[in-house]
C-alpha positions in Angstrom: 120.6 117.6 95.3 121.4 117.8 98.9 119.6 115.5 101.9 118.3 118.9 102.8 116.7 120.0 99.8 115.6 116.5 98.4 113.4 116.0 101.6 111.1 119.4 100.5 111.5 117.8 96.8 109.7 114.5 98.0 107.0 116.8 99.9 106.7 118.4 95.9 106.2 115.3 94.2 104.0 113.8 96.6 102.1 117.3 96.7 101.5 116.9 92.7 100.3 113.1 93.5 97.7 113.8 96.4 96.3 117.0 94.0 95.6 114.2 91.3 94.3 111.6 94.3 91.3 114.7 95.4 91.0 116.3 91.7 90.3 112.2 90.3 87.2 111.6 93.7 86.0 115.2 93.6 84.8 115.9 89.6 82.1 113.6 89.9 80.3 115.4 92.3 80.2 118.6 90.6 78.2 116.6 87.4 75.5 115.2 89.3 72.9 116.7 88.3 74.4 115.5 84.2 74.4 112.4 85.8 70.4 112.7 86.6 69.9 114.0 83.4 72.0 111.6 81.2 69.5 109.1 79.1 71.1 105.7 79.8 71.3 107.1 83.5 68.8 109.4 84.9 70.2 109.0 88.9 67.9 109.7 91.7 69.4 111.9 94.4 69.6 108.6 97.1 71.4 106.6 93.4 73.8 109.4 93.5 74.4 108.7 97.1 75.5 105.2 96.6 78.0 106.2 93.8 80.0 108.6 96.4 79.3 106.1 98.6 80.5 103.2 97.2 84.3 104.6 96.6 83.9 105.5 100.7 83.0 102.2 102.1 86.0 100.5 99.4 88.8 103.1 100.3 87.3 102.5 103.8 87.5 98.9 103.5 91.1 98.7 101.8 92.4 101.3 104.0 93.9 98.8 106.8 95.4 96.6 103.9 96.6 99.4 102.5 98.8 100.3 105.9 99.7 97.2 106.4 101.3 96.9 102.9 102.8 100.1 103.4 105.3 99.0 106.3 106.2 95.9 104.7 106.8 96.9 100.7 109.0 100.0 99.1 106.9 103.1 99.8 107.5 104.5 96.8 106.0 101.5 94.7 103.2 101.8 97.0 102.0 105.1 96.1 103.4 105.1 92.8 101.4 101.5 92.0 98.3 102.9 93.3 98.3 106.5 91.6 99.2 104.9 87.8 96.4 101.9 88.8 93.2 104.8 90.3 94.8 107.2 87.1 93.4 104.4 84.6 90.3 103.5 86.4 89.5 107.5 85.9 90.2 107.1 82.4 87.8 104.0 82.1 85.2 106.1 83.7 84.6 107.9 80.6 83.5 105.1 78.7 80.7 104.4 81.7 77.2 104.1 79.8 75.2 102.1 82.6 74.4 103.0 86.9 76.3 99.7 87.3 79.3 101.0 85.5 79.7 103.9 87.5 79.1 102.6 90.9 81.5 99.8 90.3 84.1 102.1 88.6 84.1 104.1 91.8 84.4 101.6 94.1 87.2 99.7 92.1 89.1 103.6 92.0 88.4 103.9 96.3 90.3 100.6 96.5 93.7 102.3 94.1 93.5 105.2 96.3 93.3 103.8 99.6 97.1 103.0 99.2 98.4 106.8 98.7 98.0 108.0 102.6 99.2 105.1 104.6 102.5 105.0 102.2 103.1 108.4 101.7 102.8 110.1 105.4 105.3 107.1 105.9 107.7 108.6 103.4 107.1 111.9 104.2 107.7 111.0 108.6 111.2 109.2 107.1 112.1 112.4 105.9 110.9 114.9 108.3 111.7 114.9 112.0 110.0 116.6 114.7 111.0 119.9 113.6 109.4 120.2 109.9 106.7 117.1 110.0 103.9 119.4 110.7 105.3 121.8 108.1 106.0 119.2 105.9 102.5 117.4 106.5 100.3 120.8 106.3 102.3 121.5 102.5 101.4 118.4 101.3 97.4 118.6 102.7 97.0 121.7 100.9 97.3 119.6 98.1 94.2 118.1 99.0 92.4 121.0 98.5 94.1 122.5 95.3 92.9 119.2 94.0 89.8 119.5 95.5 88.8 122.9 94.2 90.3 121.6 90.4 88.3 118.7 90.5 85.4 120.4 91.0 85.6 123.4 88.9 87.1 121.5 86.1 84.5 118.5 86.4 81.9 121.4 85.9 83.1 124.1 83.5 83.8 120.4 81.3 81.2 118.7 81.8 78.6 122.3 81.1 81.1 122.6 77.6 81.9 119.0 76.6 79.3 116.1 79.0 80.0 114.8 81.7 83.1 112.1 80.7 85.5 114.9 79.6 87.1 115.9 82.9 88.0 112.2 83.9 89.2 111.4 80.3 91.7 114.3 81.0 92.6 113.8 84.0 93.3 109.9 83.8 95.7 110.3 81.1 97.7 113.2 82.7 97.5 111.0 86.3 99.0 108.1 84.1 101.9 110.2 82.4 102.6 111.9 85.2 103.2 108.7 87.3 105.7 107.1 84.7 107.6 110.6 85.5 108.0 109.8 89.2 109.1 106.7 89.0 112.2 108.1 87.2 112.3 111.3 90.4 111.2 109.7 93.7 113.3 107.9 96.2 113.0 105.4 98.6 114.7 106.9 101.6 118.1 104.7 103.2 116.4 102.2 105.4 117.1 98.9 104.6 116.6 97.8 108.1 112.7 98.9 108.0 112.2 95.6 105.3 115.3 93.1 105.6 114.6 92.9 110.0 110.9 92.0 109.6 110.3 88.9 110.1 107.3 86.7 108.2 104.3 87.5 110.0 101.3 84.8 110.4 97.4 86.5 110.1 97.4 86.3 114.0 100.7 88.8 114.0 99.3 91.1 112.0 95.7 91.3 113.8 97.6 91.3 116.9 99.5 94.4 115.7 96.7 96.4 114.6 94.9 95.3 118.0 98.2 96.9 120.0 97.5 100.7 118.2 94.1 100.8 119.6 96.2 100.1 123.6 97.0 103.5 123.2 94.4 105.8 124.0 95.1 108.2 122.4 94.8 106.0 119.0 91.4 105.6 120.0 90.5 109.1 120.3 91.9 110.5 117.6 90.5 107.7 115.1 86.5 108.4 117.0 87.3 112.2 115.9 88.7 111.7 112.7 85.6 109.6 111.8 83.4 112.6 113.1 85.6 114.8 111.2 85.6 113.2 107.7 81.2 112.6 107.9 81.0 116.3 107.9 83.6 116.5 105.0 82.1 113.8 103.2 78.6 115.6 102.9 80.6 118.9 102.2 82.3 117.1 99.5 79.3 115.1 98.2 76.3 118.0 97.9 77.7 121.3 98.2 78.1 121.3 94.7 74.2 120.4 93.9 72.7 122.4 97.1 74.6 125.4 95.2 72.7 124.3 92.1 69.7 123.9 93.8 69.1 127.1 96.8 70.7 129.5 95.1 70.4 129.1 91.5 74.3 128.8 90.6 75.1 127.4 87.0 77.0 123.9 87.1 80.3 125.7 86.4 79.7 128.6 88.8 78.7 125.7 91.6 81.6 123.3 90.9 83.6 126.2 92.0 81.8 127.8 94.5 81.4 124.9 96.6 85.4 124.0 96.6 87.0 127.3 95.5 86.3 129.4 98.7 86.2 126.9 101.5 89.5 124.6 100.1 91.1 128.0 99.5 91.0 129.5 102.6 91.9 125.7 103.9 95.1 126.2 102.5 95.7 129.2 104.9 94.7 127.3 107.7 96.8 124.2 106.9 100.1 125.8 106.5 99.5 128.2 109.5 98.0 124.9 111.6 101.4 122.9 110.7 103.7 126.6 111.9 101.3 126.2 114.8 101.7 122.9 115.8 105.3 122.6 115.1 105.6 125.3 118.2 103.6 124.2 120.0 104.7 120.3 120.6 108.0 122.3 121.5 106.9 122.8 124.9 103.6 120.8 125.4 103.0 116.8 124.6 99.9 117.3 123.0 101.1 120.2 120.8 99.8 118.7 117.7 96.6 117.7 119.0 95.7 121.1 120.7 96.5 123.2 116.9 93.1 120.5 116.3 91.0 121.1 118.9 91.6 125.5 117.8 90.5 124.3 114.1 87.1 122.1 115.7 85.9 124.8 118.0 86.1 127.7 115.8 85.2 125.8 112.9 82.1 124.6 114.2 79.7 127.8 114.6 80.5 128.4 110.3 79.3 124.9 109.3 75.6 126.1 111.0 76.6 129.1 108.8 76.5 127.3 105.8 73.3 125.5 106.2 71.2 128.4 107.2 72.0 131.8 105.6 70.1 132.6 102.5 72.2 135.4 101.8 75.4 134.3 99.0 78.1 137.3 100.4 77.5 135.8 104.2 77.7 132.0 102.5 81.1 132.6 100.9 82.5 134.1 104.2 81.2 131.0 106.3 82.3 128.8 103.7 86.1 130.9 103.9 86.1 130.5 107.4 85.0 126.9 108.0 87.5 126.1 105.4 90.7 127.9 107.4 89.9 126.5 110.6 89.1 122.6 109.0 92.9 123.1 107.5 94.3 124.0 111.3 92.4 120.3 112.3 93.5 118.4 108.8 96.9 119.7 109.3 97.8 117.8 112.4 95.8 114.9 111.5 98.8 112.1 110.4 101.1 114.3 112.4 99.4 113.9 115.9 98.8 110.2 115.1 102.7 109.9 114.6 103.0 111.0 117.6 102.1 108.5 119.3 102.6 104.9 117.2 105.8 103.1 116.7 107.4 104.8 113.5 107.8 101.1 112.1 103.9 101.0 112.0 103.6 104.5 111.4 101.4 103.3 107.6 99.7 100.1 109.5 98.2 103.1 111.4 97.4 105.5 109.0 95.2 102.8 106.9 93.8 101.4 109.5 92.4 105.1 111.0 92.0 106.2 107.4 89.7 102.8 106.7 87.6 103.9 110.0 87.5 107.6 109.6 86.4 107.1 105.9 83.8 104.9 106.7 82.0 107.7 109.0 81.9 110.2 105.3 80.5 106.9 103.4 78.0 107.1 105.5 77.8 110.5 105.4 76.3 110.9 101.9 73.8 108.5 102.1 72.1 109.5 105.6 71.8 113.0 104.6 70.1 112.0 101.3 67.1 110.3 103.2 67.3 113.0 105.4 67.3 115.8 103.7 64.0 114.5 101.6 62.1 115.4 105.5 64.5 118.3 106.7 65.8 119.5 103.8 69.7 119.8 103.2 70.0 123.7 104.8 68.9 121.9 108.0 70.8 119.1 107.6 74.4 120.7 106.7 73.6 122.9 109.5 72.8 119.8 112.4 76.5 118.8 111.4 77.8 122.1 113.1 76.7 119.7 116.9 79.1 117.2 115.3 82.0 119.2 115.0 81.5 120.7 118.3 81.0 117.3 120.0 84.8 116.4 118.3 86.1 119.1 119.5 85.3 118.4 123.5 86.4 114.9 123.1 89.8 115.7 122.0 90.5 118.5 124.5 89.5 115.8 127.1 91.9 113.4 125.5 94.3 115.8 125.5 94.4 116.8 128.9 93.9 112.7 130.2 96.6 111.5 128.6 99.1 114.1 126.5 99.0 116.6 129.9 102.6 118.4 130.5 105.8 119.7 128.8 107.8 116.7 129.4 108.3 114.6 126.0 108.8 110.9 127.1 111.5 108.6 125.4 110.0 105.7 123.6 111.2 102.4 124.4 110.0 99.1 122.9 106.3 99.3 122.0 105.6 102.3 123.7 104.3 105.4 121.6 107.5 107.6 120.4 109.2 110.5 121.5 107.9 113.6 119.6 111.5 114.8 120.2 112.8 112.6 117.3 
């Protein structure tokens, strides 16, 4: 297989990966309310917030680790350690009988999977150059939702037919075959000096180096939006499934899908036309990347209040449609814009360390909107989030025209953020 070819092939296998990484964290949710009526459980709603919660606040946690060891080990044993390691914890989830198990089940599976992003964007950036990353970035997050919309539908048409522990005993054990396959299929790319030149680095190093990221502004900005970003997916993620259930009657199958199928399809759409987008538009302006983003908040924004507050299930499927196509034009661009702008050698450090922070905004996510919603209800709640998304959107257009302004592409030298042209 050619250079040329194998670089798509790598986007493949990592696509199949990341669908596993999404359908493994999103079944659960679409078996809550099993999970409130299962004897040795019976969950209260705020109980159920702590077991999303608790795999956010780990991945969040191990997410900077997680970088770090993804610019100083092989990539590939990163990700493929990590999916065969979260692929058993999914299995052991099955055998859960007690609230303790299945809280600390999903925080020990947050930790596995917290080491998939910062390794693979890596390997994906050290195939693709400036003129397929986007394309080669929005491929693979469409994976996301596939395995999003699998997930759910799967952990609900199982768990209605068979309880609640069938969709994660089968997808543990295909996660775990599937990853003794790659390790046979995916290569390392030729960069020996990336490992052999680094020299031993002392705690203070490495704090040092994650201290220099946030010297560039645009770090900063993009990891304040990216946390905005990910609360309002992390209550999408968490309760659309059960306010389904609950507002407008939906069986637990019918829900499952309903609440991914629609809004993670139509994402899809927007991520591959988001990465076309952005791979134009960095062309001729700095910020190209970052501007394809600020398109998917602004528009995206009036169909999240959409969401919340009709009562009517044709205009809920269209605003779930189009918040999903214009939240793939944001998530498109959202490792790509970051690249950007870091060093490629601590193009991972920087991934975990803005996936740890972002991650930490959706585990709060779940739990705030569970107390709230018991005084505003969760229509009024979703709906609020709509100001959130709007408020992201501003920001990032500010940061955009502060600091990424022109058509000229400057040549990185030393520590300074790289050249988009590479």
């Amino acid at each position: 297989m050619s250079d040329r070819t194998y670089k798509w092939a790598v986007v493949a296998m990592l696509w199949l990966v990341c669908f596993f990484n999404y359908a493994d964290r999103q079944s659960i949710y679409s078996v809550f309310p099993l999970l409130k009526e299962d004897p040795g459980l019976q969950l209260t709603d705020l109980q159920l917030s702590y077991v999303a919660s608790s795999f956010m606040w780990v991945y969040a946690g191990a997410g900077w680790f997680a970088g770090l060891v993804g610019d100083r080990l092989r990539r590939k044993t990163v990700v493929l350690g990590g999916f065969l390691f979260w692929s058993l914890i999914t299995l052991a989830f099955s055998f859960a009988t007690k609230y303790w198990h299945v809280v600390v089940l999903r925080a020990i599976e947050g930790f596995g999977e917290a080491f998939y992003f910062p390794a693979a964007m890596a390997l994906i950036s050290a195939y693709h150059g400036k003129d397929t990353r986007s394309r080669a970035m929005g491929i693979h997050q469409s994976s996301v939702y596939a395995g999003t919309v699998a997930g759910g539908t799967l952990g609900g048409l199982m768990g209605q037919h068979f309880g609640w522990r069938s969709s994660f005993s089968l997808l543990g054990i295909a996660g775990i075959v599937f990853g003794f396959v790659l390790l046979v299929f995916l290569k390392e790319p030729s960069e020996p000096s990336r490992l052999e030149s680094r020299p031993r680095e002392s705690l203070g190093e490495i704090l040092r180096t994650i201290a220099d990221l946030f010297r560039i502004p645009m770090v900063c900005i993009l990891a304040a939006v990216f946390v905005g970003a990910n609360f309002v997916a992390g209550i999408f993620l968490t309760w659309l499934p059960k306010f389904l259930y609950d507002k407008f009657d939906m069986s637990l199958s019918m829900a499952g899908f309903s609440a991914t199928a629609y809004l993670q399809v139509a994402s899809v759409l927007g991520v591959l036309g988001g990465g076309l987008l952005a791979d134009r538009l960095v062309r001729r302006y700095r910020g190209g990347r970052m501007m394809a983003q600020t398109l998917g908040l602004f528009c995206g924004a009036p169909f999240i209040f959409m969401v919340g507050w009709t009562l009517q299930v044709p205009w809920l499927i269209m605003a779930m449609a189009c918040f999903g196509l214009f939240k793939g034009i944001y998530d498109s661009n959202i490792w790509a814009s970051l690249h950007d702008v870091v060093p490629p050698e601590r193009r991972a450090t920087a991934v975990g360390v803005i996936n740890s922070i972002g991650w930490l905004g959706a585990g709060t996510a779940t739990v705030t909107v569970a107390a709230a919603s018991q005084r505003f209800g969760m229509s009024a709640c979703i709906s609020a989030t709509s100001l959130i998304y709007l408020s992201l959107a501003f920001l990032l257009a500010w940061g955009i025209a502060r600091f990424m302004s022109g058509r000229v592409v400057r040549a990185a030298s030393g520590g300074s953020p790289v050249s988009t042209t590479e």
